[in-house]
DRENVOMI-347032 format. One record per residue (C-alpha): x, y, z; residue in one letter; chain. Coordinates in Angstrom, 3 decimals. Each point is the difference from the previous one (the first is absolute). Layout:
N
       c1       c2       c3 rest kette
        X        Y        Z    A     A
...
This chain:
277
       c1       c2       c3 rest kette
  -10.834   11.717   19.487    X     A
    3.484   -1.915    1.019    X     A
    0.540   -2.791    2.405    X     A
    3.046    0.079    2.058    X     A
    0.651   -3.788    0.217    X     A
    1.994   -0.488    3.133    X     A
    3.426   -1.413   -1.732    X     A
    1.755    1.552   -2.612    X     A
   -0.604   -2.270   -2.873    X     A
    4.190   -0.580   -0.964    X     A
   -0.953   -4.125   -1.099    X     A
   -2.744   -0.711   -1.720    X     A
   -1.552   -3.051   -1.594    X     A
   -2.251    0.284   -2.939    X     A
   -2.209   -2.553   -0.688    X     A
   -1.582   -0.603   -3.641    X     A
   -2.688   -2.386   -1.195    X     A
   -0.234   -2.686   -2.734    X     A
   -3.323    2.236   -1.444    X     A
    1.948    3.650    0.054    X     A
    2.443   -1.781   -2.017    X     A
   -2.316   -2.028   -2.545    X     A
   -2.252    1.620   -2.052    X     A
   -1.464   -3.086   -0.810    X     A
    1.419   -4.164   -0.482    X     A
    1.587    1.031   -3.100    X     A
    1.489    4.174    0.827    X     A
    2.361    0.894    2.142    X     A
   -0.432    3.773    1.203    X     A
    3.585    0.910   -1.075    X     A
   -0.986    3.810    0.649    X     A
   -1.305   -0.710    3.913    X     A
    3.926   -1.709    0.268    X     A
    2.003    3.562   -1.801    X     A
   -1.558    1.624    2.455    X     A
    0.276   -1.912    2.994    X     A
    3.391   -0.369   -0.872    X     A
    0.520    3.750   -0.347    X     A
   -1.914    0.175    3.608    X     A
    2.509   -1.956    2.020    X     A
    2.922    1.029   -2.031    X     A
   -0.620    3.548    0.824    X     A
   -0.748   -0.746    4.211    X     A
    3.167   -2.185   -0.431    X     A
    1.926    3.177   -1.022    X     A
   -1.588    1.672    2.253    X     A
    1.840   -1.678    2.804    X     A
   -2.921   -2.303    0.791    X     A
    0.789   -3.921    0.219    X     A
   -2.719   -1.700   -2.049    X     A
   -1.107   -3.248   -0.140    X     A
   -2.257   -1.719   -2.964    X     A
   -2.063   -2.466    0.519    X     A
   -1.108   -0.879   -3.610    X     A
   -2.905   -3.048   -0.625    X     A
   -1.320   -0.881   -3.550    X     A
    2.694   -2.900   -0.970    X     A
   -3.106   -3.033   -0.703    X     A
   -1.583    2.887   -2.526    X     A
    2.773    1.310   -1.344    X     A
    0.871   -3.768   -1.180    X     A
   -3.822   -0.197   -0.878    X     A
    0.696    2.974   -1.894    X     A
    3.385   -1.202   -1.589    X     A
   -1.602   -3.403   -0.956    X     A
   -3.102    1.914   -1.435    X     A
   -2.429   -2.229    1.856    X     A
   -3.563    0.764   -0.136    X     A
   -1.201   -1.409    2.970    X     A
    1.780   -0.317    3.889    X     A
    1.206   -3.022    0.702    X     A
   -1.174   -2.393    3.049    X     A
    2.948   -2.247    0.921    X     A
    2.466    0.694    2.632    X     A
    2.742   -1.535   -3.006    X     A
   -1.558    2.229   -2.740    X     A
   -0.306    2.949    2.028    X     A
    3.806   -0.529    1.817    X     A
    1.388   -0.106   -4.111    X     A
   -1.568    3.236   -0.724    X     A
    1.584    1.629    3.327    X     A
    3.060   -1.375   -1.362    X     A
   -0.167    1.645   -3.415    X     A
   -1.797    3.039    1.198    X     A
    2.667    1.015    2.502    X     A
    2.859    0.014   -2.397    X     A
   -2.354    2.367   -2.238    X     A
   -0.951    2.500    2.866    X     A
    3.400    0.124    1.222    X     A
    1.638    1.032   -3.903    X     A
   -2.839    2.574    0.123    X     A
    0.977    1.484    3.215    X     A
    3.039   -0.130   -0.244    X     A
   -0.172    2.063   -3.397    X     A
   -2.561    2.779    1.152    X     A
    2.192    0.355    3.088    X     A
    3.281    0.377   -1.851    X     A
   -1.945    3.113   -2.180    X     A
    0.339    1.819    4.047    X     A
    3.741   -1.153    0.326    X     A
   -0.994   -2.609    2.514    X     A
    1.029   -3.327    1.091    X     A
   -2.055   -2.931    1.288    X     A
    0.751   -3.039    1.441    X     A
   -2.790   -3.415    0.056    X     A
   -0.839   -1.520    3.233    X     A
   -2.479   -2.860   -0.484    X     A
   -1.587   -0.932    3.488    X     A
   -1.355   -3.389    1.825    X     A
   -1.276   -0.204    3.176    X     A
    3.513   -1.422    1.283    X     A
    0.427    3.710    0.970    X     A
   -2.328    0.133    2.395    X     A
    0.479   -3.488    1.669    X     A
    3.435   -0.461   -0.214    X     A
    2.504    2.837    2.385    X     A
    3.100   -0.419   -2.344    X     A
   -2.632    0.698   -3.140    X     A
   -1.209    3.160    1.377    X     A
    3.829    1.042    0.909    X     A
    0.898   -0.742   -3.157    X     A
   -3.199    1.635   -1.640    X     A
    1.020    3.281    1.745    X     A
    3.403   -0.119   -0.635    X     A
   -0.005    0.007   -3.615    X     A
   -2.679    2.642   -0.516    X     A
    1.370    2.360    2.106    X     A
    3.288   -1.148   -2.411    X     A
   -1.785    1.364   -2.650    X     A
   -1.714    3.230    1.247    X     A
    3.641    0.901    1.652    X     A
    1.072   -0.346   -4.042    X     A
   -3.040    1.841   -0.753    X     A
   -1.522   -2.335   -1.442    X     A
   -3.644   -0.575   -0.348    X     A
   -0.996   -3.529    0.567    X     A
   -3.430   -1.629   -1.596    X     A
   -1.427   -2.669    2.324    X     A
   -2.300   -2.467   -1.083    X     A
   -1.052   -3.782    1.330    X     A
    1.866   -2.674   -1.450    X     A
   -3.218   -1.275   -1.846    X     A
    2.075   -2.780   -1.883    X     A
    0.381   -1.963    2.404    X     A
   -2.124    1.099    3.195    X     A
   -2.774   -2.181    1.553    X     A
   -1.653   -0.858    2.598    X     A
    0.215   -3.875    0.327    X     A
   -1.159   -1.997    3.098    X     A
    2.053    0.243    3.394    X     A
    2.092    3.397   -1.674    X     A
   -1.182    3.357   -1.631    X     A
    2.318    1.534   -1.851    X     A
   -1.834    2.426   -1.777    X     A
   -1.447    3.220    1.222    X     A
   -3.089   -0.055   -2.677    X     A
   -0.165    3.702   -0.690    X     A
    2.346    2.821   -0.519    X     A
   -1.989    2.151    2.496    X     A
    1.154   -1.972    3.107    X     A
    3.331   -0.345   -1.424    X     A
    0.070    3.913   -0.412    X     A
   -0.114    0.172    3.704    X     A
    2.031   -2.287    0.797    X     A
    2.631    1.651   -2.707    X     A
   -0.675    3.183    2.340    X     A
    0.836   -1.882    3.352    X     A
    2.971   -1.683   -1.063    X     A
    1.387    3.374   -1.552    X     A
   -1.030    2.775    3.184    X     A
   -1.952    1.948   -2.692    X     A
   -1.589    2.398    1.148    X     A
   -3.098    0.007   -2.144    X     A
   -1.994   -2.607   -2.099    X     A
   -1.713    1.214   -3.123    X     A
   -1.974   -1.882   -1.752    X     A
   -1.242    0.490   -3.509    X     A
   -3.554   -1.209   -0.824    X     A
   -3.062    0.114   -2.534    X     A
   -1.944    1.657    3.206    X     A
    0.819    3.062    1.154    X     A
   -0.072   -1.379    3.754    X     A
   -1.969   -0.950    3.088    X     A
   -3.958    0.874   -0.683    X     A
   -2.824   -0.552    2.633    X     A
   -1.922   -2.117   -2.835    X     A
    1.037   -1.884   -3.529    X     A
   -0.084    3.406   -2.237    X     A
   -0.343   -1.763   -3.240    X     A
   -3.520   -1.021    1.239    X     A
   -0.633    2.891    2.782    X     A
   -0.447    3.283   -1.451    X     A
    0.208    1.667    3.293    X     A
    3.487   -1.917    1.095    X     A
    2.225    1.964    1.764    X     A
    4.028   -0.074    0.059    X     A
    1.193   -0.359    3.376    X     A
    3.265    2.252    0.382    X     A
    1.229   -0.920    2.927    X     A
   -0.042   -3.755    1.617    X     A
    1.810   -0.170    3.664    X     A
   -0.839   -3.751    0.667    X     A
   -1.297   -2.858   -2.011    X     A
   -2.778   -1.360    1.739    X     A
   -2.651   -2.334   -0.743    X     A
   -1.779    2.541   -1.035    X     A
    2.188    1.827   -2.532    X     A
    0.805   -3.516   -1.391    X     A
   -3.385   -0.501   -0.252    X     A
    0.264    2.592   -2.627    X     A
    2.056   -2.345   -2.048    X     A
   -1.680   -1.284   -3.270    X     A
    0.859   -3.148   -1.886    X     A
    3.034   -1.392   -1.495    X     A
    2.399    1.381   -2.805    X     A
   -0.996    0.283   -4.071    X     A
    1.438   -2.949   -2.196    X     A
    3.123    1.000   -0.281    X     A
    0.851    0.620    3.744    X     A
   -0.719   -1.614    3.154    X     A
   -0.257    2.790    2.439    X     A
   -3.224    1.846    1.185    X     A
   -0.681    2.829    2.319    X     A
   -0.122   -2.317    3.095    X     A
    3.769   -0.963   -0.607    X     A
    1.292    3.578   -0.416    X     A
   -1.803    0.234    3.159    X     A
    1.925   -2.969    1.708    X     A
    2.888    2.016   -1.369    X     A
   -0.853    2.913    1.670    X     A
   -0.285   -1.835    3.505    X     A
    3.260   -1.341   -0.312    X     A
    1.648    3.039   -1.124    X     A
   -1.802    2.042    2.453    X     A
    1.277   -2.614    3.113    X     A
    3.510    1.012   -0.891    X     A
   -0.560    3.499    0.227    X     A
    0.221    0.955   -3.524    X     A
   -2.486    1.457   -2.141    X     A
   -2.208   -1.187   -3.220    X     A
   -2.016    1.829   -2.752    X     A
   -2.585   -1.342   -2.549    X     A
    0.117    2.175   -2.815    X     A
   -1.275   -0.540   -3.757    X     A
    2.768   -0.831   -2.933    X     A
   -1.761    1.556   -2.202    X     A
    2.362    2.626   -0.341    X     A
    3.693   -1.029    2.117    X     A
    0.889    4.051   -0.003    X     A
   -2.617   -0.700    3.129    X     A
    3.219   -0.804    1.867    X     A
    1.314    3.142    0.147    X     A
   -3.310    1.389    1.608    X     A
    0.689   -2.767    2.770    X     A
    3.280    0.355    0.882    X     A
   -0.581    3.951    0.706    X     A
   -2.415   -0.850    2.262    X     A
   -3.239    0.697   -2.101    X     A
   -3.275   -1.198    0.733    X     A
   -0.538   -2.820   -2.114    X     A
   -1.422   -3.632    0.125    X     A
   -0.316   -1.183    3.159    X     A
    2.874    0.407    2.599    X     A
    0.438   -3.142    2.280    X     A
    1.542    1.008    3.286    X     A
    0.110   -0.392    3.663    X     A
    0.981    3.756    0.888    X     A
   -2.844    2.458   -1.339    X     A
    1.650    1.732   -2.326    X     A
    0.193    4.232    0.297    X     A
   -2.178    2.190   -2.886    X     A
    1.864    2.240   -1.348    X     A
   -0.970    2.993   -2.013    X     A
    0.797    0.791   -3.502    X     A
    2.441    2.437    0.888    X     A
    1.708   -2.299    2.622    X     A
    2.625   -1.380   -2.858    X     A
């Protein structure tokens, strides 16, 4: 079985997680990057604008600095983005040059969103760099970012900036890598008879309901923001899937349409049959 999403999927973002990147505080999963890398490299020269947003910079320094435990301090935690960005960035940058392609850094605050000449300026430059073919690998600007009294500067977790990465570009889907395979009607690490949910057409209270707690240790994000995400993308008319990041060739399956995860989007989308390619 196929779903014929309603757009043809020309710009996509890809969202990946902290914990599909980390094997644990002290591994980077340098084989879940190749192929990622080999993923978008191959949609990019297959005439498809693509747009990575990439999180993991606070355990990649944790990594780098072979730390043993996660640190609580905004200050301690801020240092590690620091270092760890600088590291993921070389290692992109690397696997992505094995595929003959170029990327470009763009490290976000919340200035986009609340300033008119930041979000211009946002959009200008990455549709710079996807007119050059260029892939470019978002991230917050975890550095410095915060969210101090009277001013928020931060957006907290890459899964809201992922959609907002998908507003300020057009794209015309949102996928976002997790360690779930999607939407299910109960918490399936504890529910034997959860079920995935394919196919999501509003979030309501009851579908965010749904949502379990908060992110692992490295990340900050939890089913309930990827379903905040969803709303958002889903007011602008654009679509969203959940899918797992277990293996990234996953992407290919959702670009052409296949049934997998769970689809978030306001048009139902058409079944098509296997022979409907």
């Amino acid at each position: 079985m196929k779903l014929g999403l309603s757009k043809n999927s020309k710009r996509i973002v890809i969202k990946i997680g902290t914990n599909s990147i980390m094997k644990s505080i002290d591994k980077i999963n340098y084989h879940k990057i190749d192929r990622l890398a080999y993923v978008c490299s191959t949609l990019r020269q297959q005439d498809h604008d693509v747009i990575l947003v990439a999180s993991g910079a606070v355990g990649a320094g944790a990594c780098t600095l072979n730390m043993d435990a996660y640190p609580e301090s905004i200050a301690e935690k801020q240092a590690l983005a620091s270092v760890g960005q600088g590291v993921l960035m070389n290692l992109y940058s690397r696997f992505f040059q094995h595929y003959d392609q170029h990327v470009g850094q763009i490290l976000m605050t919340r200035d986009i969103v609340s300033y008119p000449n930041a979000y211009a300026n946002c959009q200008t430059t990455i549709n710079s760099l996807l007119k050059n073919k260029i892939i470019p690998i978002i991230n917050e600007n975890d550095a410095v970012s915060v969210d101090e009294s009277g001013r928020r500067s931060k957006f907290g977790e890459n899964d809201t900036l992922s959609a907002v990465v998908t507003e300020v570009t057009e794209a015309d889907m949102l996928i976002i890598l997790s360690d779930i395979e999607g939407l299910y009607d109960a918490n399936p690490h504890t529910d034997a008879d959860a079920k995935l949910i394919s196919y999501v057409n509003e979030v309501s209270d009851e579908i965010l309901a749904m949502a379990g707690g908060a992110g692992s240790v490295f990340s900050t994000g939890g089913m309930e923001t990827k379903l905040n995400a969803a709303k958002r993308v889903m007011e602008n008319d654009q679509a969203m899937v959940i899918a797992s990041a277990e293996n990234p060739n996953i992407i290919f399956d959702i670009v052409d349409g296949k049934e997998v995860g769970t689809l978030f989007q306001k048009e139902q989308p058409e079944l098509l049959t296997q022979g409907d390619d």
